[in-house]
N, C-alpha and C positions, 0 to 999 in steps of 0.2 A: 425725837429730835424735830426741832420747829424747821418749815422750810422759808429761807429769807431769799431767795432767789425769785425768777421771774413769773415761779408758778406761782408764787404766794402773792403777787400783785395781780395775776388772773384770776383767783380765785376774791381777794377783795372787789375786785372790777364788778364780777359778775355778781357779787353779792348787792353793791352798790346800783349795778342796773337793775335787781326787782325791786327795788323801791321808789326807782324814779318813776314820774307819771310822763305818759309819751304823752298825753293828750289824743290817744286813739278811742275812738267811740265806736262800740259794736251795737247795732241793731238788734232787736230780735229777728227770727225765722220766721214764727208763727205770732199770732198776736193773741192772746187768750180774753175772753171776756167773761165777765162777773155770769152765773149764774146761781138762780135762788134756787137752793135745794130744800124740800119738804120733807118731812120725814114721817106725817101723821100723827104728831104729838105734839101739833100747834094747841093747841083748842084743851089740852089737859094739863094737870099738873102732876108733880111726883111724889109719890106719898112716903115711897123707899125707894133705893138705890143702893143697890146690894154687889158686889164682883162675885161669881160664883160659877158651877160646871154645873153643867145639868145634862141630865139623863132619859133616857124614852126604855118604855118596855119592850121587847119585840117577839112579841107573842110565837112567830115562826120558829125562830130560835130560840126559845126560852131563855135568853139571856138581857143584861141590860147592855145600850148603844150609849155612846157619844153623842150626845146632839152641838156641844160647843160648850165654850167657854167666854165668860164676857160678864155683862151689868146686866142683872133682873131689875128691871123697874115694876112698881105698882103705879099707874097712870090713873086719873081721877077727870073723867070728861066735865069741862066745867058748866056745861047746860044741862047733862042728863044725870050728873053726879053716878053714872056705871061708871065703876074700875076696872079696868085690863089689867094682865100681868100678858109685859112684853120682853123678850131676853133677846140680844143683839150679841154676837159673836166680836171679841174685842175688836180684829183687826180689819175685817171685813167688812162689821157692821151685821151682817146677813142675820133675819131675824131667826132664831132656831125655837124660843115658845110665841105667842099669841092667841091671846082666849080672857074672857071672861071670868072674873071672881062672881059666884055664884054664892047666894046662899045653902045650896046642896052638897058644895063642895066641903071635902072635909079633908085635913091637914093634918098627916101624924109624922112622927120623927122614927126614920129607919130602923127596925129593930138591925140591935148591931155597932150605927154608928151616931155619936151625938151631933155629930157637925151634917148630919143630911134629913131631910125632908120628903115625903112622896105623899101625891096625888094624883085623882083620876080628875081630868077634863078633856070638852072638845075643844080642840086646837085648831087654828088655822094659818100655823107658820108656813107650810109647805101648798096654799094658796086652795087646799079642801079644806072641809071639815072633816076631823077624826078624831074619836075616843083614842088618846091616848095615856097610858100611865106614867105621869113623871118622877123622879127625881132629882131633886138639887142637895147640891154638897155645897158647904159652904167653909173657906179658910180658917174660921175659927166657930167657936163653940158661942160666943157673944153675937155671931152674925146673923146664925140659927135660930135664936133666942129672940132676934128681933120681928122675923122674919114672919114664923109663926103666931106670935099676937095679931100681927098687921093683918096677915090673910085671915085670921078667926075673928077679930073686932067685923071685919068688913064684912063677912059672912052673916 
């Protein structure tokens, strides 16, 4: 049942007033200004760009860790022509691989599963160097497939 009484013209009223403009102007609080953020991968390009999890061995445990979840890039230094592989965590950004594609590197697919990858390199995501053994998993079976040429051409 519709109501045609006095409430029903408060309720238009008040419908009618968020759409009026008062002509009120709020300031900001704080002012923010532009700054340039660098990320380290001015000066390269990208060879791949992959979304993928990836994985560290932890030798203490004998089991494999979480290092994140996010884009592996293959970065390509444009004056020294060295490639990195750098992996960033989606939402954070936070680097969880960084290291050098070496020629000694070598890149086999996880007995087990097609969509994963493992290698040994030194890393320097966690701001040391350390042999560590990786793993990446990748969403599909085509991502893998790309992934591996890339790092064995480069090698």
């Amino acid at each position: 049942m519709a109501s045609t009484g006095p409430e029903r013209r408060e309720e238009e009223d008040a419908v009618a007033g968020e759409d009026e403009d008062t002509g009120a102007q709020v300031a900001p609080i704080v002012k923010l200004e532009v700054v340039a953020v660098t990320t380290g991968e001015e000066e390269e390009d990208a060879i791949l760009d992959l979304k993928a999890k990836l994985y560290r061995f932890d030798k203490e445990g004998n089991q494999w860790k979480e290092r994140g979840v996010g884009t592996v890039k293959f970065l390509k230094h444009k004056g020294s022509g060295k490639v990195r592989l750098v992996m960033r965590q989606s939402k954070t950004l936070k680097i969880c691989a960084n290291h050098l594609v070496l020629p000694t590197m070598t890149v086999q697919e996880h007995s087990g599963n097609d969509k994963s990858c493992v290698w040994h390199a030194t890393d320097f995501a966690d701001g040391e160097l350390k042999d560590e053994l990786f793993c990446i998993r990748f969403a599909s079976v085509e991502s893998e497939y790309s992934f591996i040429p890339v790092i064995s051409f480069i090698c």
